[in-house]
N, C-alpha and C positions, 0 to 999 in steps of 0.2 A: 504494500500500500504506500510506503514511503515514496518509490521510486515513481510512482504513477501518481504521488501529489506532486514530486519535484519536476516533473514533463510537466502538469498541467499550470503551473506558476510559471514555468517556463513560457509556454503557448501564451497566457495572460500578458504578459511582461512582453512579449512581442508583439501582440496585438493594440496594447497601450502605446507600445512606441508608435509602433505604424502608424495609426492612431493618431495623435500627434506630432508626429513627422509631417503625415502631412496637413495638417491642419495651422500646423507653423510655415511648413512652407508654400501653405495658399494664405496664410495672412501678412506672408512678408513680403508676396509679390506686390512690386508697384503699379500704378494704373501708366498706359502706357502716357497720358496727358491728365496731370489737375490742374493747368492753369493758374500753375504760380508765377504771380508775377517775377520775379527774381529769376524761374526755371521754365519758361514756356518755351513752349516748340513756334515756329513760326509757321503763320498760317495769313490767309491769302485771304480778302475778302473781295468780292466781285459781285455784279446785279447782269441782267439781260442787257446791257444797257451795250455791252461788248459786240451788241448783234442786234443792236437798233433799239431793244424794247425801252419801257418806262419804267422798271418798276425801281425805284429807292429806297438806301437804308443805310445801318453801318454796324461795325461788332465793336466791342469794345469791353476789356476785362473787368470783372468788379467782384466784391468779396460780401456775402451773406453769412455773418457768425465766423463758424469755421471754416464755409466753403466759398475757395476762390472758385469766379466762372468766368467764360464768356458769353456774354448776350448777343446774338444777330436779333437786329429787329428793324421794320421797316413798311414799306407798302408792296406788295406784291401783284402787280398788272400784269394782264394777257393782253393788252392793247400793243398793239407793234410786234405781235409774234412772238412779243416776252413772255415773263411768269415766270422769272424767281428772282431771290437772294442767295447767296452761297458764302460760307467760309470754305476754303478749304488747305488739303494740309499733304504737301509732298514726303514722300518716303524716301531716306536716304539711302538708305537696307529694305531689297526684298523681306516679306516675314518669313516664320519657319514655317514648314508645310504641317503643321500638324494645329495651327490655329483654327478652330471651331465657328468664333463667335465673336462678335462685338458687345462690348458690356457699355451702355451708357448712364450717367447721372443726369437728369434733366427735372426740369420745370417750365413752365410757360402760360401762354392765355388759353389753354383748352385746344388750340388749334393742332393738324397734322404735321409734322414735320417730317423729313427723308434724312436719313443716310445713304449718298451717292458712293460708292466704289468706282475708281478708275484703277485698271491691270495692263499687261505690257500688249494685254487687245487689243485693249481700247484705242485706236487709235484715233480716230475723228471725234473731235469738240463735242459733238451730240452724243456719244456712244458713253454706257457707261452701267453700273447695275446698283439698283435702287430698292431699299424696304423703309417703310412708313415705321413710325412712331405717334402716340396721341401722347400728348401735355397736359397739367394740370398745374394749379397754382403752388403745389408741394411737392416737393424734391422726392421722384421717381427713381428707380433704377430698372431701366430697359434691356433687355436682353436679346438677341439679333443673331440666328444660327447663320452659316453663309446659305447655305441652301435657302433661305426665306427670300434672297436678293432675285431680281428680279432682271434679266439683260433686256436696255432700252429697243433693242432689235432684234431679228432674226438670227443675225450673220453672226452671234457672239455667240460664244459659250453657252450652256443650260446654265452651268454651276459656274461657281470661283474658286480658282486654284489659290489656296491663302500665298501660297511661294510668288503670288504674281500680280501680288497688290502693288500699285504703285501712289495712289493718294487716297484721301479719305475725305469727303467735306459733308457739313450737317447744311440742308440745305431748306430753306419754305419756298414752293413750289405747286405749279400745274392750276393755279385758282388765284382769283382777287380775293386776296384780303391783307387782315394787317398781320403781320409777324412778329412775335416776339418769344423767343425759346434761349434759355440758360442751360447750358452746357458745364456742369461740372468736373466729371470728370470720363477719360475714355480708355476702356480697357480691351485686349486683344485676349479672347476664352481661349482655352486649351482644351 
């Protein structure tokens, strides 16, 4: 009996670690962007306007408690063939091929917002793959498989190769209205 409680303390005692192994090393990964001002990644903000449309707006960082964001907010017009606002954010390094999912922190006026993906596809301005997100005036966290993305055409891929992302922007789009989404923080699933 001794030797068959010393096995089963054993099994426990590796379980526990496991167990917390990884539970420390998913709480020590960082989000790939929280928008500290001091540490932000550089990101790009642009309107339809690149391609005649009307719609206006601007991003710009700001801090609620403990969380730094950035705000896109603005007017989003179809008039002139437009319809959005965009931030968005180039990739210096392919990712690894075994990413899952995009995690977001968000908040906003109730409205829909997209995550656009551009990959080494994409190559024409238009081309690109896109899944919605809905807002609320309280700090959400979203979660985004790649397979939920959506290719703006035929000619592209079904899915997304994660090894072949090359930018990432949160975008209001496809409708008149007003924009306004707070982006906390953006992380890369496993």
């Amino acid at each position: 009996m001794l030797p068959r409680s010393r096995c089963l303390i054993c099994v426990i005692n590796v379980l526990i670690v496991s167990f917390f192994g990884v539970s420390l090393a998913m709480a020590s990964e960082k989000p790939f962007e929280s928008f500290d001002p001091n540490n932000s990644r550089s990101w790009s903000f642009f309107t339809d306007g690149v391609m005649g449309g009307i719609s206006s707006g601007k991003a710009f960082l700001g801090k609620s408690g403990p969380d730094n964001f950035v705000r896109l907010e603005g007017k989003v017009s179809t008039a002139n063939n437009g319809g959005f606002i965009q931030i968005r954010h180039s990739l210096a390094n392919y990712l690894d091929k075994d990413i899952k999912g995009i995690s977001l922190k968000v908040r906003g006026n109730g409205e829909k917002y997209y995550v656009f993906i551009r990959t080494s596809t994409t190559l024409l301005p238009w081309q690109f793959y896109s899944a919605s997100f809905e807002t609320s005036k309280n700090w959400n966290l979203i979660k985004i498989n790649l397979e939920e993305f959506q290719p703006s055409g035929r000619f592209l891929r079904k899915t997304i190769k994660s090894s072949s992302i090359k930018s990432i922007g949160i975008v209001a789009y496809g409708r008149d209205h007003n924009a306004k989404v707070d982006i906390s923080e953006i992380s890369f699933l496993k």
